[in-house]
C-alpha positions as CSV (number, residue, x, y, z in Angstrom):
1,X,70.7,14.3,-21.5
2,X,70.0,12.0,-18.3
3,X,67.7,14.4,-16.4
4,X,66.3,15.5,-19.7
5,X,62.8,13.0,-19.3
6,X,63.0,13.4,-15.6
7,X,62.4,17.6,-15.9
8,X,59.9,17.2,-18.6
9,X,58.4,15.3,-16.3
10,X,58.4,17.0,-13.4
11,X,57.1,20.3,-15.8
12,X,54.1,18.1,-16.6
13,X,53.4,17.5,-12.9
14,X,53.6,21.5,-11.9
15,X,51.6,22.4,-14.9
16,X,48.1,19.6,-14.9
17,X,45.5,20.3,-12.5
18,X,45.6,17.9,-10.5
19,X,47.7,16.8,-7.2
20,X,50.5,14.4,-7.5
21,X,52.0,13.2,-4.1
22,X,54.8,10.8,-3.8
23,X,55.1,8.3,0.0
24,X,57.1,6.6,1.2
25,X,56.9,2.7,2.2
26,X,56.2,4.0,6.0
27,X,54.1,6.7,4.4
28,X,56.2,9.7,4.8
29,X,56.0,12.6,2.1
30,X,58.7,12.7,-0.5
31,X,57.3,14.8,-2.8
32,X,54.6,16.7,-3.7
33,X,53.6,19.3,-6.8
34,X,52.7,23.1,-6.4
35,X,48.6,22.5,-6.6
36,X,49.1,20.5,-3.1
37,X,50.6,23.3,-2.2
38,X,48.1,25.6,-3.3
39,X,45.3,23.7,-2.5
40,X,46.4,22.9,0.9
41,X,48.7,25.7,2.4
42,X,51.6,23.7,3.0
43,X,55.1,24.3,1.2
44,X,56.9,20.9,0.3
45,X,59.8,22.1,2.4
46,X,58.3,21.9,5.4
47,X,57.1,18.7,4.9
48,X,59.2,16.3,2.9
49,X,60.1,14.0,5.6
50,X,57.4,14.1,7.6
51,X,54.5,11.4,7.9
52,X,51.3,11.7,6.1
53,X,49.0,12.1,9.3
54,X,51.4,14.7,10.5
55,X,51.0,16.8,7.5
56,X,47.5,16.1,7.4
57,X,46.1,15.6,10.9
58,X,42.8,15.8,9.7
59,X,43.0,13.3,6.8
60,X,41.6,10.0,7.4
61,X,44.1,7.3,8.5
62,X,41.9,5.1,9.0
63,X,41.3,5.2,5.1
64,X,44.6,5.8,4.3
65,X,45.6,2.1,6.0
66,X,42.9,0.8,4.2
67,X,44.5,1.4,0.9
68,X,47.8,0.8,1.9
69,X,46.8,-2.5,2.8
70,X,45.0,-3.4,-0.6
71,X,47.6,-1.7,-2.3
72,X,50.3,-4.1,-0.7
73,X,48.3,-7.0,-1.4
74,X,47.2,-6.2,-4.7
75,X,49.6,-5.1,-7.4
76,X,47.4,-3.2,-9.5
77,X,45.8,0.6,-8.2
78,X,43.3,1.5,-5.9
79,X,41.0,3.8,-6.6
80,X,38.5,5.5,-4.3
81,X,36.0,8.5,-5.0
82,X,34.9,10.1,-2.0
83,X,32.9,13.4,-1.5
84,X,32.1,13.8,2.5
85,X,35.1,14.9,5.1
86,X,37.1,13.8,6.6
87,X,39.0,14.6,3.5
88,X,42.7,14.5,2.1
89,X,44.5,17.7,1.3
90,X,41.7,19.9,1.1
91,X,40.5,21.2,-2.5
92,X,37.6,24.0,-2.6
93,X,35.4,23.9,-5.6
94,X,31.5,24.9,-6.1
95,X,28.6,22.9,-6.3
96,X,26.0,23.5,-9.3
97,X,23.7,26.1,-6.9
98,X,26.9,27.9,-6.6
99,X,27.7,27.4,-2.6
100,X,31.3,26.5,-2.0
101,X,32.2,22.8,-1.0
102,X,35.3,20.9,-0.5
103,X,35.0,18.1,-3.2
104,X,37.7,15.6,-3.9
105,X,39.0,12.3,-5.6
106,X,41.8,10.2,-5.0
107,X,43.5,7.7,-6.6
108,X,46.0,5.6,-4.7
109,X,48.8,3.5,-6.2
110,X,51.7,1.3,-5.1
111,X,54.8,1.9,-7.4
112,X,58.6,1.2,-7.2
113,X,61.8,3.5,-8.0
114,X,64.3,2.6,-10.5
115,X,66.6,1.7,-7.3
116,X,64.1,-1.0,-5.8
117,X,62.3,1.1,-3.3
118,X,58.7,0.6,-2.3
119,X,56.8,3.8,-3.1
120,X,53.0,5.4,-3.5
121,X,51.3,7.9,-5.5
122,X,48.4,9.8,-4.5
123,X,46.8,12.1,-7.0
124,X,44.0,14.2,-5.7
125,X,41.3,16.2,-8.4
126,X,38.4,18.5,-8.0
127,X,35.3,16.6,-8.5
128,X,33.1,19.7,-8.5
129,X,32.4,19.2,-12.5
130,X,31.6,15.2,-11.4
131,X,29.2,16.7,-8.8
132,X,27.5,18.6,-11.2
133,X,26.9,16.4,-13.8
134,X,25.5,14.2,-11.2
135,X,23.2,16.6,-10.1
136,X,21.9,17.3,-13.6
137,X,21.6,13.6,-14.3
138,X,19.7,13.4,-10.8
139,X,17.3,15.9,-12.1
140,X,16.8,14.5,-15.3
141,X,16.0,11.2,-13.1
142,X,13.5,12.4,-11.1
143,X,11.8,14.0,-14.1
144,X,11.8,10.7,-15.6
145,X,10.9,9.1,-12.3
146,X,8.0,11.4,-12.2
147,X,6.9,10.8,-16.0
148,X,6.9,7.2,-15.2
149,X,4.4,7.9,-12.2
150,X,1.9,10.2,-14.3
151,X,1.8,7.3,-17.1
152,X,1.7,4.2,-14.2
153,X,-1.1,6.6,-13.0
154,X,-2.4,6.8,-16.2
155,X,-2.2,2.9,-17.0
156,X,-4.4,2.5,-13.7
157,X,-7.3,5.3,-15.0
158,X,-7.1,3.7,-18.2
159,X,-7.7,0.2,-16.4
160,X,-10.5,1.5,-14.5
161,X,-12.2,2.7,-17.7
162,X,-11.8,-0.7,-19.4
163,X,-12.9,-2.1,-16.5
164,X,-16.3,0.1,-16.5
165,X,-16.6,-0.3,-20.2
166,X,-16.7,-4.3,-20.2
167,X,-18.8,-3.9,-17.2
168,X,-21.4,-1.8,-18.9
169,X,-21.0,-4.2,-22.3
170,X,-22.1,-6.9,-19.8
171,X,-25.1,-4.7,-18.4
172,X,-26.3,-4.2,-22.1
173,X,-26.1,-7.8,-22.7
174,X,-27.8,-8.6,-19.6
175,X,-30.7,-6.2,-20.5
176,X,-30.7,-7.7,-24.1
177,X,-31.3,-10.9,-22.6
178,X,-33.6,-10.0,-20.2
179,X,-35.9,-8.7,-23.2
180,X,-35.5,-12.3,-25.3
181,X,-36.3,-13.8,-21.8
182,X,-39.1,-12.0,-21.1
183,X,-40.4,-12.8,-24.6
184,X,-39.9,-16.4,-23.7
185,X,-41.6,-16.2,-20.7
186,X,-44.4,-13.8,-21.9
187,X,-45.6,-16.7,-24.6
188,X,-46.8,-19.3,-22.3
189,X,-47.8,-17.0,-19.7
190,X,-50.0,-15.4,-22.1
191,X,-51.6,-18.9,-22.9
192,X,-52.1,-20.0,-19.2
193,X,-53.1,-16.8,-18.3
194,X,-56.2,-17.5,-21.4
195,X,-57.0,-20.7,-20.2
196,X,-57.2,-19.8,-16.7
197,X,-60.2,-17.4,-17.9
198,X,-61.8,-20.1,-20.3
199,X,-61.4,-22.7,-17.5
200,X,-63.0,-19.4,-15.0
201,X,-65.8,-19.5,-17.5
202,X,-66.7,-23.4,-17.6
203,X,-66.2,-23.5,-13.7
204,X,-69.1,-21.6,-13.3
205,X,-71.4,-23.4,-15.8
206,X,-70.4,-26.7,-14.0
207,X,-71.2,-25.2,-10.7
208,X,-74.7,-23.9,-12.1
209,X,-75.2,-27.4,-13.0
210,X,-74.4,-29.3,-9.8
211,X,-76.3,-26.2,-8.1
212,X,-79.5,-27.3,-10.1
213,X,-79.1,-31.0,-9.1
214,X,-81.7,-30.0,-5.9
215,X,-84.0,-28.7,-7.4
216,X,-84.8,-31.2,-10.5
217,X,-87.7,-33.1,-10.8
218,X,-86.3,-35.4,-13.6
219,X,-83.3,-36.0,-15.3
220,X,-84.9,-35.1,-18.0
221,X,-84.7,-31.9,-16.9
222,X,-81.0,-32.7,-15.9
223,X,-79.9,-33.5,-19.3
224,X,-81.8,-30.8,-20.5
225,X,-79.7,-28.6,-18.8
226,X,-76.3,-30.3,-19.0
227,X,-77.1,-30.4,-22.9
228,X,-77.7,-26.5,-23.0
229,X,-74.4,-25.8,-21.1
230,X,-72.7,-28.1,-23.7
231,X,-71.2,-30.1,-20.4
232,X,-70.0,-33.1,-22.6
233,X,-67.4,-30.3,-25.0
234,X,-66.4,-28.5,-21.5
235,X,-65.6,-32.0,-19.9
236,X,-63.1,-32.7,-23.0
237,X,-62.0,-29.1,-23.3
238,X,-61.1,-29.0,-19.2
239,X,-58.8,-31.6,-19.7
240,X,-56.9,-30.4,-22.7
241,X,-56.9,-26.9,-21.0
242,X,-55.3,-27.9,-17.7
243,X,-52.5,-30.2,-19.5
244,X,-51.8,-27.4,-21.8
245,X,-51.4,-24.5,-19.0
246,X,-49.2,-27.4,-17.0
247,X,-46.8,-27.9,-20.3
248,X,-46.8,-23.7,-20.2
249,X,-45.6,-23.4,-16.7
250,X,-43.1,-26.7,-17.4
251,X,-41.5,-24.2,-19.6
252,X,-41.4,-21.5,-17.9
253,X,-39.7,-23.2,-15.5
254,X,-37.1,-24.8,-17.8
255,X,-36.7,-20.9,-18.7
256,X,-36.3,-19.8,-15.2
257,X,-34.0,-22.9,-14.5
258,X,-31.7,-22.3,-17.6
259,X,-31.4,-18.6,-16.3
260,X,-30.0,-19.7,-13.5
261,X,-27.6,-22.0,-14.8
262,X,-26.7,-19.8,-17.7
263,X,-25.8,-16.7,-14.4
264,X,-24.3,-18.9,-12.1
265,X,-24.3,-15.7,-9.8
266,X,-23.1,-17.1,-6.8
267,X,-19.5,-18.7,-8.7
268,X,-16.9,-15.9,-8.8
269,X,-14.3,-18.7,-8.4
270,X,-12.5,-21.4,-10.8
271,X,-14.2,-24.6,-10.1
272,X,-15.0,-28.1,-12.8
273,X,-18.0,-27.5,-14.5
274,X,-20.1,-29.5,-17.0
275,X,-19.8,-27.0,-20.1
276,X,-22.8,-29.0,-21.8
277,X,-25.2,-27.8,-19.8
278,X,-23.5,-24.1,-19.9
279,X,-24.0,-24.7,-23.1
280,X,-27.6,-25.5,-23.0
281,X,-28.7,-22.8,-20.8
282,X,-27.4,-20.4,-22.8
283,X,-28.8,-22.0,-25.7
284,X,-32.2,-21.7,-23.7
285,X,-31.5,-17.8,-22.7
286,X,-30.7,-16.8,-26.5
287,X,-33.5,-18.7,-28.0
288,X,-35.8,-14.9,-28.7
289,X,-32.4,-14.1,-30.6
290,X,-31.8,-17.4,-32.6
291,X,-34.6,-18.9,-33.6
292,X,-36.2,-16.1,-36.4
293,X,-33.0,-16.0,-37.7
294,X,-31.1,-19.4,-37.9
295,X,-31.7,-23.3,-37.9
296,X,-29.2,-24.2,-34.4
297,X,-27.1,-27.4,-35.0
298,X,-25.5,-29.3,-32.0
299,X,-22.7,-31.5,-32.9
300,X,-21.1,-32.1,-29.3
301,X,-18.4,-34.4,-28.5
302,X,-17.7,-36.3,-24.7
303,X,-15.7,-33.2,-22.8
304,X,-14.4,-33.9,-19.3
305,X,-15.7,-31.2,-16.4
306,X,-13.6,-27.8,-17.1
307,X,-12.2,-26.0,-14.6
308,X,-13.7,-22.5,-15.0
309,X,-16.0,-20.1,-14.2
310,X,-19.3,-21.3,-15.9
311,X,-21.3,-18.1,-15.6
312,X,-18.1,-15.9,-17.4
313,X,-17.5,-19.1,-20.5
314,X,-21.8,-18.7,-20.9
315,X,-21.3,-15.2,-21.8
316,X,-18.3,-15.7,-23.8
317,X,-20.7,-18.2,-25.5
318,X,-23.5,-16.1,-25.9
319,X,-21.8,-13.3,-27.3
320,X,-20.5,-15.5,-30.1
321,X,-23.9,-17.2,-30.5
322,X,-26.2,-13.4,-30.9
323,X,-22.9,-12.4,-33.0
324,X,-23.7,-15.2,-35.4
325,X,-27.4,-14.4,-35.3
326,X,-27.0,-10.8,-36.1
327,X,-24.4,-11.9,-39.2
328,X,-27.2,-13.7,-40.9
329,X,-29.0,-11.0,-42.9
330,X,-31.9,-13.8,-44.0
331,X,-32.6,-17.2,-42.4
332,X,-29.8,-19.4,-42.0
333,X,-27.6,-21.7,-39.9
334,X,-25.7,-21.5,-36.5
335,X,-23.7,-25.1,-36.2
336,X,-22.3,-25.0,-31.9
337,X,-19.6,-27.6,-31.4
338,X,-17.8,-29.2,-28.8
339,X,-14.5,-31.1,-28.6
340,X,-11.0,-32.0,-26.6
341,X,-7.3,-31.5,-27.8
342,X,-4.6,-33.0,-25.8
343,X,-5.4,-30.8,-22.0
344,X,-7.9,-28.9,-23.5
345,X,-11.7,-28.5,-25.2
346,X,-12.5,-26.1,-27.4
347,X,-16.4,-24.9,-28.5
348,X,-17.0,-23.6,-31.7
349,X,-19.5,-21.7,-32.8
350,X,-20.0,-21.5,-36.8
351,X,-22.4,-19.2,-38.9
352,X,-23.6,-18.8,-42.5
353,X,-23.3,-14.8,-42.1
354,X,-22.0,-12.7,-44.3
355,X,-18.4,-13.4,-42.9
356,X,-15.5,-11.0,-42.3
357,X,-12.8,-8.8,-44.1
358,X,-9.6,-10.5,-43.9
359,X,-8.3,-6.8,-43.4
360,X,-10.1,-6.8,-40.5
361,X,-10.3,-10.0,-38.5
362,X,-6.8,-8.6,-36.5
363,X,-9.0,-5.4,-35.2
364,X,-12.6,-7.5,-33.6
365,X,-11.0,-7.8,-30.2
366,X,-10.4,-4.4,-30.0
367,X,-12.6,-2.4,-27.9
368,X,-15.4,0.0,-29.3
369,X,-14.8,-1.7,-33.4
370,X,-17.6,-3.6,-34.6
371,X,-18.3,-4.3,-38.2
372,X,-22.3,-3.8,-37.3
373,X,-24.3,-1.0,-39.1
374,X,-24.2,2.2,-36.7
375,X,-26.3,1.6,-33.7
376,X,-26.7,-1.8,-33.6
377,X,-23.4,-2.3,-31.5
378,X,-21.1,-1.0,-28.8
379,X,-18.1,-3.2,-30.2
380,X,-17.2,-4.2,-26.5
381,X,-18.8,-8.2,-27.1
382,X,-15.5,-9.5,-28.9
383,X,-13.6,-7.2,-26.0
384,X,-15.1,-8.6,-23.5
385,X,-15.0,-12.1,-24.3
386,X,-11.9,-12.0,-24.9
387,X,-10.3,-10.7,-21.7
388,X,-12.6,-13.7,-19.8
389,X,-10.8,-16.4,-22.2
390,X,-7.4,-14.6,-21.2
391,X,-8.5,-15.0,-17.5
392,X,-9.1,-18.4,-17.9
393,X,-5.4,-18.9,-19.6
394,X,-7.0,-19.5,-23.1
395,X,-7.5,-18.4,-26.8
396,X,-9.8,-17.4,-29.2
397,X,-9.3,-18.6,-33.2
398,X,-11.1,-17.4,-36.1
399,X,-11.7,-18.2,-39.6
400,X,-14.2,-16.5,-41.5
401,X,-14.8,-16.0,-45.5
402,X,-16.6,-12.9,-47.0
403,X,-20.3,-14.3,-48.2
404,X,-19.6,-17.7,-46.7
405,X,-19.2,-17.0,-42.9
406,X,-17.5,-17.5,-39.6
407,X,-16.1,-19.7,-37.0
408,X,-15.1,-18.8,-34.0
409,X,-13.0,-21.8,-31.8
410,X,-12.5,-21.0,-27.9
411,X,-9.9,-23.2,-26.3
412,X,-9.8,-24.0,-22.5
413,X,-7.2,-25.7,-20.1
414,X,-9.1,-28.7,-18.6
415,X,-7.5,-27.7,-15.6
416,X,-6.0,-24.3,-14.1
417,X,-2.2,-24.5,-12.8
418,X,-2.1,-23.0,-9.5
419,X,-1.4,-19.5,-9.5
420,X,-1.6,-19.1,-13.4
421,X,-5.6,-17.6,-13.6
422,X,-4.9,-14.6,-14.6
């Protein structure tokens, strides 16, 4: 009955598929089952006795001392996997093309008899299975790998588009503009250019007048003459004329001048900027689109220079402002506001429009939706305006009420961190 556990276990050794080998505390074989024996060649006879590296010249001592070592020092096993010669008892086993490959595994262990004695085990397994399950998993990770490059790739065309598509929302609006400005403009050109001729037109009566000086005989016939050319109604008229073409060209100077501060072409950079007069220039570029359709209300508090980009916050601006305008069906009233909250301002811009579906307020950032009739918008305004108050680390609120109207509030950092624009 005393050998009985020790011969069931030895049957349990000869019959798993693995290698069992028993050392020695100076490393010398003691024992080994029948797959070393298969695997390697070598009958146990032969070798009991002998030292590991004799048994094995090709094994890796080096290795094997390297185990010993941590298995002296540490009382739990050591386990190492390796896959590349030089290897232990050599095992054959196929890789997953179907070539034939030594493969192995080890697991090395420090153990004692029932007597005392220092001993290890080796056991020593096939990792051709291991090999091909890694080989699979590396193929389903390069098809993922190259999944994830065909969407970053995507991502990036997709970028590009946006990128185009706020580009040419920005185009649009420039060439809306540029038709309310050249309205503007065209109004008191078209009034200087009339005087110019009226003035053309008493020019050359006053000149027939001072060319008939010479040849008078009387002032009689002077006043005769000054009287037919009505002199005393050109005289007045001249005067009002020349101030009235000088107030034309005032404006369209103010026009030209807000134009310029409203593009602000030459800042592509965060700097402090007076948003006031942002404001006012782009009050002064949208005029064609505001005033037939709304009554403008300023209600400005004291804001401290922003740092931003003026020209980019103008459009945001303007957007919101021609949005009001074109949410007014009648005549009614566009209220632009101004204020500061802790490190930021915010400017508002309310309308008496016809407002917006609660259902839908959590969709007017996106691109291409508008709630405009078809062909009155490209739904890229809201988009656009949006990305340039993310760029300049802010937000965009809005409240709005079906039949009463909407308010839209843009908050902005008084000052950009370093490194946070985005």
């Amino acid at each position: 009955m005393d050998n009985y556990p020790a011969s069931r276990l030895n049957a349990l050794v000869e019959q798993i598929d693995l290698g069992v080998m028993v050392l020695d505390d100076n490393l010398c074989i003691r024992h080994w089952n029948g797959f070393i024996a298969q695997h390697s060649g070598k009958s146990l006879e032969q070798s009991i006795g002998k030292s590991f590296s004799e048994a094995f010249p090709n094994a890796s001592m080096g290795w094997i001392s390297t185990m010993v070592e941590l298995a002296r020092n540490c009382p739990d096993q050591v386990y190492c996997q390796w896959l590349e010669p030089p290897l232990l008892p050599g095992l054959f086993g196929r890789t997953p093309d179907g070539k034939e490959k030594q493969r192995q595994g080890s697991l090395f262990f420090p153990f004692e008899t029932s007597a005392g004695v220092r001993c290890y085990g080796l056991v020593v397994y096939d990792t051709s299975a291991t090999i091909g399950s890694h080989a699979r998993l590396d193929a389903v990770l390069a098809a993922l790998c190259s999944q994830q490059e065909e969407q970053e790739q995507l991502l990036r065309k997709l970028e590009v588009a946006n990128s185009r598509l706020l580009r040419s929302e920005g185009l649009a609006a420039i060439g809306q503009l540029a038709a309310g400005v050249a309205h503007e403009i065209n109004n008191p050109i078209g009034f200087v250019f009339s005087n110019l001729k009226t003035l053309s037109g008493y020019v050359h009566d006053l000149l027939k007048i001072i060319d008939a000086v010479e040849g008078m005989e009387s002032l009689d016939e002077l006043r005769q003459l000054k009287h037919q050319l009505e002199y005393d109604y050109i005289r007045s008229d001249v005067e009002a004329l020349i101030n009235e073409s000088e107030d034309g060209i005032d404006r369209v100077k103010r026009i030209i001048s807000a134009l310029k501060d409203f593009s602000h072409i030459d800042e592509e950079e965060f700097r402090p900027a007076d948003l006031h007069r942002g404001l006012d220039a782009t009050l002064n570029v949208v005029n064609n689109e505001l005033k037939y359709k709304a009554e403008v209300i300023k209600e400005c508090g004291e804001l401290p220079e922003v740092e931003c980009i003026l020209s980019q916050i103008n459009q945001v601006v303007m957007n919101l402002l021609v949005n009001a305008a074109h949410s007014i069906e009648k005549f009614g009233r566009i209220t632009l506001r101004t204020g500061t909250e802790q490190d930021q301002v915010w400017v508002e811009v309310e309308d008496t429009g016809t407002g917006i579906e609660a259902g839908l307020l959590n969709r007017i950032f996106e691109p291409f939706f508008t709630t405009k009739p078809v062909g009155k918008g490209t739904g890229l305004g809201l988009a656009l305006s949006y990305n340039i108050v993310q760029k300049h680390n802010g937000r965009i609120e809005v409240f709005s009420e079906v039949g009463v109207g909407s308010r839209f509030r843009v908050y902005l950092p008084i000052l950009q961190l370093a490194g946070k624009q985005k």
